[in-house]
C-alpha positions, -999 to 999 in steps of 0.1 A, spaced: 78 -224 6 87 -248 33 57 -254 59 79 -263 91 51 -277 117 64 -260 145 89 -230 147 108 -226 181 119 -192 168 100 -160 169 84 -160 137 71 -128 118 53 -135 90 49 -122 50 18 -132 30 17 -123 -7 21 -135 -35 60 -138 -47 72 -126 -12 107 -145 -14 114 -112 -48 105 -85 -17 134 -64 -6 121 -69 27 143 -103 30 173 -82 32 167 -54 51 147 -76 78 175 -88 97 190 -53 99 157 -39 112 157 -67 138 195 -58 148 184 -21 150 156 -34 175 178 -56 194 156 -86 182 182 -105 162 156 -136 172 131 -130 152 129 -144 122 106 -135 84 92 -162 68 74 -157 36 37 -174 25 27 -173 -9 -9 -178 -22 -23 -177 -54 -43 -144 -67 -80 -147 -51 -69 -182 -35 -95 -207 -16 -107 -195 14 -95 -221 37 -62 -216 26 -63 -185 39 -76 -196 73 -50 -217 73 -21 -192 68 -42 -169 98 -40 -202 121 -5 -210 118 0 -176 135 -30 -178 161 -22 -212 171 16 -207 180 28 -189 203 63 -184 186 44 -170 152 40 -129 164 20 -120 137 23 -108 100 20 -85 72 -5 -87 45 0 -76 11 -23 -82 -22 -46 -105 -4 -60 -80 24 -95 -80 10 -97 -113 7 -80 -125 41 -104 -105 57 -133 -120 40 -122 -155 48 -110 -156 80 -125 -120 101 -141 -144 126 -105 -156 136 -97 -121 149 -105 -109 190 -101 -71 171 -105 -50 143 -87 -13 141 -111 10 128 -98 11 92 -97 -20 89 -139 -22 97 -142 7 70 -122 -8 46 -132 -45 51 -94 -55 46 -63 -60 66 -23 -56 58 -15 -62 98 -22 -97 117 -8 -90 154 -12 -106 193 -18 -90 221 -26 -102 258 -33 -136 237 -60 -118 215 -53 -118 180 -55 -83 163 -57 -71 125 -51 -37 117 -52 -16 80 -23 0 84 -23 18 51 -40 49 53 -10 59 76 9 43 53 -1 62 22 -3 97 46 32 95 58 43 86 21 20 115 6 33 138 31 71 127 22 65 142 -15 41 173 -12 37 197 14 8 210 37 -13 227 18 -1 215 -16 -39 211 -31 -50 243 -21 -22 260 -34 -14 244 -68 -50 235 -82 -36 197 -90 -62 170 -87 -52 131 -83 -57 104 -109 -52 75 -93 -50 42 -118 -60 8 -99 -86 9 -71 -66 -20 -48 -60 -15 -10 -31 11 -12 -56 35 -38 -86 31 -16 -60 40 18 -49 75 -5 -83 83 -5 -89 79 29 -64 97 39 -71 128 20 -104 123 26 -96 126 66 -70 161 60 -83 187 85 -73 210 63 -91 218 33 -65 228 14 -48 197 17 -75 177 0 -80 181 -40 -112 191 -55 -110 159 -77 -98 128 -70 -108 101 -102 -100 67 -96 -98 40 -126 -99 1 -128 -102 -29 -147 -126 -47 -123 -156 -30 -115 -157 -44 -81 -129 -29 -65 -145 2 -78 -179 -9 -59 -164 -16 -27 -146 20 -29 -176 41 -38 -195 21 -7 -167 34 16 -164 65 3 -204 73 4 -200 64 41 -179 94 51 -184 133 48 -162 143 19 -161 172 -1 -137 156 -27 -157 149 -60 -147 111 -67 -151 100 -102 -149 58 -102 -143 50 -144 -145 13 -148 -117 9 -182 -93 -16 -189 -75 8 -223 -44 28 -214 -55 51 -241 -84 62 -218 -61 63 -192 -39 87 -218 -72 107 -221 -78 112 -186 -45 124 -183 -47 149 -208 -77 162 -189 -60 170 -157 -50 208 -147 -11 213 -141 5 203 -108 -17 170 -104 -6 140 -92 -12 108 -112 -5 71 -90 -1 39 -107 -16 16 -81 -22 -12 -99 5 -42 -104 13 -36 -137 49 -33 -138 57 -55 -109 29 -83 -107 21 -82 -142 34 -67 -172 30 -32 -195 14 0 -177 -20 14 -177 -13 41 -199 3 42 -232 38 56 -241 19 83 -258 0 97 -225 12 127 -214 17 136 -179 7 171 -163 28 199 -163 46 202 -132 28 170 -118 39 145 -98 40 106 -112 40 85 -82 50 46 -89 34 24 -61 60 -2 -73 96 -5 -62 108 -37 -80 97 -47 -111 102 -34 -149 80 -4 -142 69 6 -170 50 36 -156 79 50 -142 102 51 -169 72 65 -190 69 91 -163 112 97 -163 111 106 -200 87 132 -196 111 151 -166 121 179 -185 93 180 -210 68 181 -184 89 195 -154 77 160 -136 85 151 -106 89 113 -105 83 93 -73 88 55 -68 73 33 -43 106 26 -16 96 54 5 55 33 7 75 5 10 96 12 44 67 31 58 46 1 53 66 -23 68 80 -3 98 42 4 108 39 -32 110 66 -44 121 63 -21 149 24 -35 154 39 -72 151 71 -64 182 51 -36 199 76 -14 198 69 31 197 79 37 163 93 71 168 104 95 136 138 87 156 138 53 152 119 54 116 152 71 106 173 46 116 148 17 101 151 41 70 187 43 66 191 6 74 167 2 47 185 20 19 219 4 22 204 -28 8 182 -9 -18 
């Protein structure tokens, strides 16, 4: 990308890692037109994987220091922003404290302001594909493959259902790394929950096949990881079988996705339902978007965002 020293236009900004492949540069300037903020502008900031810590600092400086730059969202890198650059920030939102990341960099009354805006996130997607209740009433557990930022807000947000029939008995969470796994299990042992959470450290799809196998009918199985859009294959093999009646939910909306189209072929064999990641994909970006403007994101006006959405899709 293009570093421009100083931007006289309202600037919201996009930090990833191949941010100028995200959908999100379409259907940006539709949102803003929708919010009668034609103005503002997206601007995307790539880093490297895991990059230098002053880079980072950097990227949260541009924003702090102009008063054109509103803010931005965070994807991949919201562990390791935090890390770097927390005492840049006037004000954490509680999940981001809990979760020791951030996918939201915001201004307010000239404070600057990071939220973790996925647990809502992953709520108001969850709650787009099952039902209240859904746990209670079908006996499904989760198996949720990676242990990154959006795996660790699905947890939390069953975790916090009122209603105990809205969290499963069983939630097992696999990942390559065993930190990720670490910093989940620290969370997690800091809240109530009645949800047994297995953490299996494994890098083999054909475990990942095996754990499958294991799970009763109606669960739901989440490829979190990037495989499929950031890097290639899937985490399980095209041998795995999915649960009867289940649910396979792709975090991934661009890419080969490999999981998915393992999942598709099972449909009828299975009676799968198959789920992609567009729906997390508008819900994460209108939560932030509305953070970065400051504008009530009503299920009115997430409709319209949502329809605006889809004719670019």
């Amino acid at each position: 990308m293009t570093h421009h020293n100083a931007t006289s236009q309202p600037t919201m900004f996009f930090i990833g890692v191949t941010t100028g492949k995200s959908s999100i540069n379409k259907v940006f300037p539709l949102w803003m037109d929708v919010l009668g903020r034609p103005e503002v502008v997206l601007r995307g900031i790539d880093h490297p994987m895991h990059d230098e810590p002053e880079r980072y600092r950097d990227s949260v400086r541009l924003i702090k220091d102009n008063p054109n730059n509103l803010g931005a969202l965070v994807t991949t890198h919201k562990i390791d922003l935090y890390n770097a650059a927390h005492d840049l920030f006037d004000y954490f939102d509680p999940y981001a404290t809990i979760t020791g990341e951030l996918s939201s960099i915001s201004k307010r009354d000239g404070r600057l302001e990071g939220h973790a805006k996925d647990p809502i996130t992953a709520g108001l997607s969850l709650e787009a594909i099952i039902d209240d209740g859904y746990f209670g009433r079908t006996g499904g557990h989760v198996l949720c493959l990676g242990a990154g930022g959006s795996a660790v807000a699905t947890l939390l947000h069953l975790i916090n259902k009122p209603d105990a029939a809205g969290r499963p008995a069983r939630f097992v969470v696999v990942n390559r790394s065993a930190g990720r796994l670490a910093h989940m299990r620290e969370m997690v042992e800091k809240l109530d929950s009645d949800i047994a959470v297995e953490y299996v450290h494994n890098a083999d799809p054909a475990v990942n096949d095996q754990l499958m196998a294991a799970l009763p009918d109606h669960s739901i199985v989440i490829n979190a990881t990037g495989m499929g859009k950031d890097s290639p294959g899937s985490p399980i093999t095209d041998a795995g079988v999915f649960p009867r009646c289940g649910i396979a939910w792709e975090f991934n909306y661009r890419g080969e996705l490999d999981f998915m189209h393992q999942a598709l072929r099972q449909v009828e064999s299975r009676e799968l339902r198959v789920e992609d990641g567009w729906i997390y994909f508008v819900h994460g970006w209108s939560q932030v978007v509305a953070q970065v403007l400051h504008v009530d994101l009503t299920p009115e006006l997430f409709g319209k965002l949502e329809r605006a959405a889809a004719t670019v899709r």
